[in-house]
C-alpha positions in Angstrom: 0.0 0.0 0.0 2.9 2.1 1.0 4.2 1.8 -2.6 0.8 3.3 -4.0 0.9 6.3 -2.4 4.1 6.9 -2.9 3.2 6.6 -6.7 0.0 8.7 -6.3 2.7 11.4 -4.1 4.7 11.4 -7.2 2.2 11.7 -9.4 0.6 14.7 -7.8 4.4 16.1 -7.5 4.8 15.8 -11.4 1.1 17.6 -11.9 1.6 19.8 -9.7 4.9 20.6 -11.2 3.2 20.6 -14.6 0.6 22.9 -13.4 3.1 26.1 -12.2 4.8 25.6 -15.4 1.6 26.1 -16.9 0.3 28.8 -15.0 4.3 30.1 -15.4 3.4 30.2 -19.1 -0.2 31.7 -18.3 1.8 34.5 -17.0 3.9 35.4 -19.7 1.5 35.3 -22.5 -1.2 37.6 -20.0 1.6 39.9 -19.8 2.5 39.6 -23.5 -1.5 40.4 -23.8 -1.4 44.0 -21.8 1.8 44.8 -23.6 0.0 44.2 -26.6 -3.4 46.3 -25.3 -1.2 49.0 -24.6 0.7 49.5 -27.9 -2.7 49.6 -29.5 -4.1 52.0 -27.0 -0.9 54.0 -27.7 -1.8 56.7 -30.7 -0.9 56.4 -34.0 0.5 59.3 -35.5 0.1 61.4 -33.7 -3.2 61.1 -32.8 -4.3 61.9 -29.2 -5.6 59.5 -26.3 -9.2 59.5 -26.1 -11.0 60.3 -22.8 -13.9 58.2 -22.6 -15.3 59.9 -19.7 -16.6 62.7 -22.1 -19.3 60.1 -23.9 -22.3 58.6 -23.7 -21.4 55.0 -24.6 -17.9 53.0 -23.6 -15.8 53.0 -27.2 -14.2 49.3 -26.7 -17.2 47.9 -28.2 -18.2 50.7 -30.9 -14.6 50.3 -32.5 -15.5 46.5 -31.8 -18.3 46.5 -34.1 -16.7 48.7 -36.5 -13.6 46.9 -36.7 -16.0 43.6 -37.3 -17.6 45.6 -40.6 -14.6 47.1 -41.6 -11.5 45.4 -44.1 -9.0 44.5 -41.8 -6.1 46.2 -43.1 -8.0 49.7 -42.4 -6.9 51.9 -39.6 -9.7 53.7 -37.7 -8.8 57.3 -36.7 -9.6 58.4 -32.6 -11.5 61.4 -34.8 -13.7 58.9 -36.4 -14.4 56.8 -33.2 -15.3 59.9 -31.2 -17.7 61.2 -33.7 -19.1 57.6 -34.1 -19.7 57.8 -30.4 -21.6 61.5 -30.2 -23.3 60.1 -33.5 -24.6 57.4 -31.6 -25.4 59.3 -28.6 -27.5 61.8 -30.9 -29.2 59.5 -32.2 -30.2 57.6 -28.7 -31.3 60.9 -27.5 -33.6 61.4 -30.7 -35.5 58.1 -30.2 -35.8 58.6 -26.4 -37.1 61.8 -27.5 -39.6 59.8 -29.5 -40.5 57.1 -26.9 -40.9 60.2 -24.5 -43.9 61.3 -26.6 -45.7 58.0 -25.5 -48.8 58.8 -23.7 -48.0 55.7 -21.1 -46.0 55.5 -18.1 -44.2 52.4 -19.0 -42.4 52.8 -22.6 -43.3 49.5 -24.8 -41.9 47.9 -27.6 -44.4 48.8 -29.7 -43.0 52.6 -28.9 -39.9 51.4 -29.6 -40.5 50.1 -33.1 -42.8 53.5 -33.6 -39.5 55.4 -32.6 -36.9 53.8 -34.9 -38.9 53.0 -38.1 -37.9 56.0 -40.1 -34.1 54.6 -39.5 -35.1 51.2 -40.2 -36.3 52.4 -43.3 -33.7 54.2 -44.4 -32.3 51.0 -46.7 -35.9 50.8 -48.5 -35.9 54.4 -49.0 -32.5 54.7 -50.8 -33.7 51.4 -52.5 -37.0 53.5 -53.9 -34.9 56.4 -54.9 -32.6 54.0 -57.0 -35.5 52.3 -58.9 -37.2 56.3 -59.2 -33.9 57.5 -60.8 -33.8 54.1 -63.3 -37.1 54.9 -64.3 -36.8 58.9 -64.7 -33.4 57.6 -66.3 -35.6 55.4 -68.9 -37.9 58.7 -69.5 -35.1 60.6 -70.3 -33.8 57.9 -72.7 -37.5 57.9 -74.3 -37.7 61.2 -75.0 -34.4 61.5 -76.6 -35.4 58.6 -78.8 -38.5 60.5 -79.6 -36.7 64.2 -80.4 -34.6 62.2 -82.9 -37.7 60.6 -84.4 -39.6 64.1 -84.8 -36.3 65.7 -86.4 -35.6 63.0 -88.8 -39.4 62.6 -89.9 -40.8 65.8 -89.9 -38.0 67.9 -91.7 -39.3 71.6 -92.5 -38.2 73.2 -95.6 -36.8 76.2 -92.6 -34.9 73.1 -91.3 -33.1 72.3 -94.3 -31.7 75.4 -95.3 -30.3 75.9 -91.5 -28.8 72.7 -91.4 -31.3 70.1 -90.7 -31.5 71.4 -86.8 -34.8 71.6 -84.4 -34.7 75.4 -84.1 -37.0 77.5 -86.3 -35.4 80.3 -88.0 -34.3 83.6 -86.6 -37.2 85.9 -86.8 -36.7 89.0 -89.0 -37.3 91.9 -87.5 -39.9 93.9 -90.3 -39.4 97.5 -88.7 -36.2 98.0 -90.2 -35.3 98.9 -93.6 -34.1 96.4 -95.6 -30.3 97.2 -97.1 -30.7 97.3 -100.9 -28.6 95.5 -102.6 -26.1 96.7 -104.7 
């Protein structure tokens, strides 16, 4: 029996053992981590340290989101981030403004949905302005086709002696005398 725990001992000594060297390792890479965290907290060019207790909403998970729709070789400026961050405030303000409007004491999310519609629509809008412009596009394209068709079928004899144009003639003004010829 003596010989078992001995073996278990030894065992326990070699996981133990195991375990610092682990949580040794741990160590370095957690400090490897922060030194990391603070090069990219650090400005780039010259850019200034942004002092989050000036805003509405924490930046570490705005410039998180962005960072997740933006190509990753793209730099995000503290200038853009801070004015993502007032935007966003604005905006929160502007629907709270809207929810306040509510007539109840307890803001639903029927309010809610009331309140941000005209920014949820904001895709179908620019959507209808791109088929509005295709079809005033189209209109355009119609009556150009239509302008060439009147000028090349109804040809005045006016037209042909000024070139074969759409403008009528110059009018001639009959107050004045007419030079004789000589």
């Amino acid at each position: 029996m003596e010989d078992k725990t001995k073996v278990a001992m030894d065992k326990a000594k070699t996981v133990t053992e195991k375990a610092k060297a682990v949580a040794a390792k741990a160590e370095d890479v957690v400090e490897d981590v922060d030194e990391a965290a603070e090069k990219m907290a650090e400005p780039v060019d010259g850019e200034e340290v942004i002092d989050e207790k000036e805003f509405a909403f924490a930046m570490a998970p705005i410039v998180r989101l962005m960072r997740e729709e933006l190509d990753s070789d793209k730099l995000i400026r503290s200038r853009v981030k801070r004015e993502m961050n007032l935007w966003l405030e604005k905006l929160c303000r502007k629907i709270s403004k809207k929810l306040n409007e509510s007539e109840y004491t307890v803001v639903e999310l029927d309010d809610f949905k009331t309140a941000i519609e005209p920014y949820e629509m904001i895709d179908d809008v620019e959507q209808e302005r791109k088929r509005i412009v295709a079809t005033l596009e189209k209109v355009k394209q119609d009556c150009d086709s239509l302008i060439r068709d009147v000028n090349r079928k109804f040809i005045t004899p006016d037209m042909i002696v000024m070139g074969g144009g759409m403008s009528p003639p110059a009018p001639v003004d009959e107050t004045k005398p007419k030079a004789e010829d000589e």
